[in-house]
N, C-alpha and C positions, 0 to 999 in steps of 0.2 A: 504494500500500500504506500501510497506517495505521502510526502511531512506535509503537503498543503492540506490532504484528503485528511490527514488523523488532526490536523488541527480544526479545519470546516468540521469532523463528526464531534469533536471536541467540545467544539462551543456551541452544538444543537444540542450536544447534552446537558452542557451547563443550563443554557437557556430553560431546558426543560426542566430539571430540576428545582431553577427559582421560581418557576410557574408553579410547581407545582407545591413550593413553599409556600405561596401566596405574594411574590413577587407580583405586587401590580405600578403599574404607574399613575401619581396621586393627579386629578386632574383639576388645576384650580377653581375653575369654573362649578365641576359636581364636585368636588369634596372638603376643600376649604373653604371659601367665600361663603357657603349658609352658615360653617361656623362663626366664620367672623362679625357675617350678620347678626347672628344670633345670640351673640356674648361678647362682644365685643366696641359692634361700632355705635353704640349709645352713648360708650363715651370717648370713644375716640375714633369721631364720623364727622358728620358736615354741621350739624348741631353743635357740637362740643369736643374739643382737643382737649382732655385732661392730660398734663403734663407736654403739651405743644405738639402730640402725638397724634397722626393719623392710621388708620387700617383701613380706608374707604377708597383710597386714592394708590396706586402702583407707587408713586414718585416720592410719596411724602411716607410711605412707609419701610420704603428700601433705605431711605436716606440713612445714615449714618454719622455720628462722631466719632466721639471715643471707643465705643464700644456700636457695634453693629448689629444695629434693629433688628434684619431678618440678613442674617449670612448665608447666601447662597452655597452649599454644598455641605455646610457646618451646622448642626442645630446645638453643637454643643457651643459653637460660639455666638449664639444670636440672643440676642437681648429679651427676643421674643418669646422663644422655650423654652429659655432659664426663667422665665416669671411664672411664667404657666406650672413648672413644674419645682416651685417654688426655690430654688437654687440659687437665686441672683440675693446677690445681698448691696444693691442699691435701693432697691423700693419692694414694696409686698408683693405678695402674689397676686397673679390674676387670673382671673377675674376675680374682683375683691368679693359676690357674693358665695363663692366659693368654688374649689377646684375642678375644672374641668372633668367628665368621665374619660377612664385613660384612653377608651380607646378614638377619641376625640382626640387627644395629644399625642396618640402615637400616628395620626393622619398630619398633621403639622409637622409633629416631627419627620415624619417621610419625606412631606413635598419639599422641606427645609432642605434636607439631606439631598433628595435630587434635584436639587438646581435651582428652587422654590420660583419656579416660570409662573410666568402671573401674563397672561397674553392681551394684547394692545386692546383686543375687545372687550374686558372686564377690568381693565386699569381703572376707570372713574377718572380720565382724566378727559377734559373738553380740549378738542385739536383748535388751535388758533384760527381766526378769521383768516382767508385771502387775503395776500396784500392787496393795498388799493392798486391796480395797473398801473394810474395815472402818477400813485407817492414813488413805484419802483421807476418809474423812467424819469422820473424830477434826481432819484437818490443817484439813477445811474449816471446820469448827463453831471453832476455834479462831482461824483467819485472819478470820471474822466476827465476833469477840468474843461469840460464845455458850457462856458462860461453863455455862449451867444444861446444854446440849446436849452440851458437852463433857464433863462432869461426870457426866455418863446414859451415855456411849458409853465413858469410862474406867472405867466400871463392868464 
């Protein structure tokens, strides 16, 4: 048998094996976001940011400082599933009416751990207006130093 062939039967095996662990992949849309709905973005949603934090929006929950919100590939390093699972020792656990059922954390904890893809269509975030036509060829004629062009289009 050839080394390509024992590696290709190799990795249908493996493959199937974590299928049949329960290997799935967590999909943000069906498995995270009703929880976050659900226990989460009352108070940290479009109402109300307790502690300046959001979950309702892709951009403002990935963000980061010192310590990283939601760390794609890590859930041991995310701000996120350290509170949940009450470990972090900067602020309480959450959800403050009380813990999560596990198997609710161990769904964050997955999506964490794979990549925590969060897709453009359930970001919550609103895509900026078109530019105006008219501001981009005033900005362009000006960024060229077309002093006469600009002069004709501020008219």
């Amino acid at each position: 048998m050839s080394r390509g062939l024992v590696t290709f039967l190799c990795g249908v095996v493996f493959c199937g094996v974590m299928n049949a662990q329960g290997f799935t992949k967590v999909d943000f849309q069906r498995d995270v976001q009703p929880i976050l709905k659900a226990n989460c973005i009352g108070c940290h949603g479009p109402a109300q940011q307790m502690n300046n934090f959001r979950l309702d929006r892709r951009h403002d929950a990935m963000r980061g400082g010192t310590i990283a919100v939601i760390a794609p590939g890590s859930s041991q390093s995310s701000h996120l599933f350290l509170r949940l699972i009450s470990r972090d020792t900067i602020g309480m656990p959450m959800p403050p009416t009380g813990p999560l059922p596990p198997d609710l954390i161990e769904t964050i904890k997955k999506w964490i751990d794979q990549g925590a893809e969060w897709p453009d269509t359930a970001s919550g975030e609103t895509p900026p207006p078109p530019p105006d036509p008219k501001a981009t060829r005033l900005m362009d004629a000006l960024r060229s130093g077309n002093s006469s062009a600009f002069r004709k289009l501020l008219r």
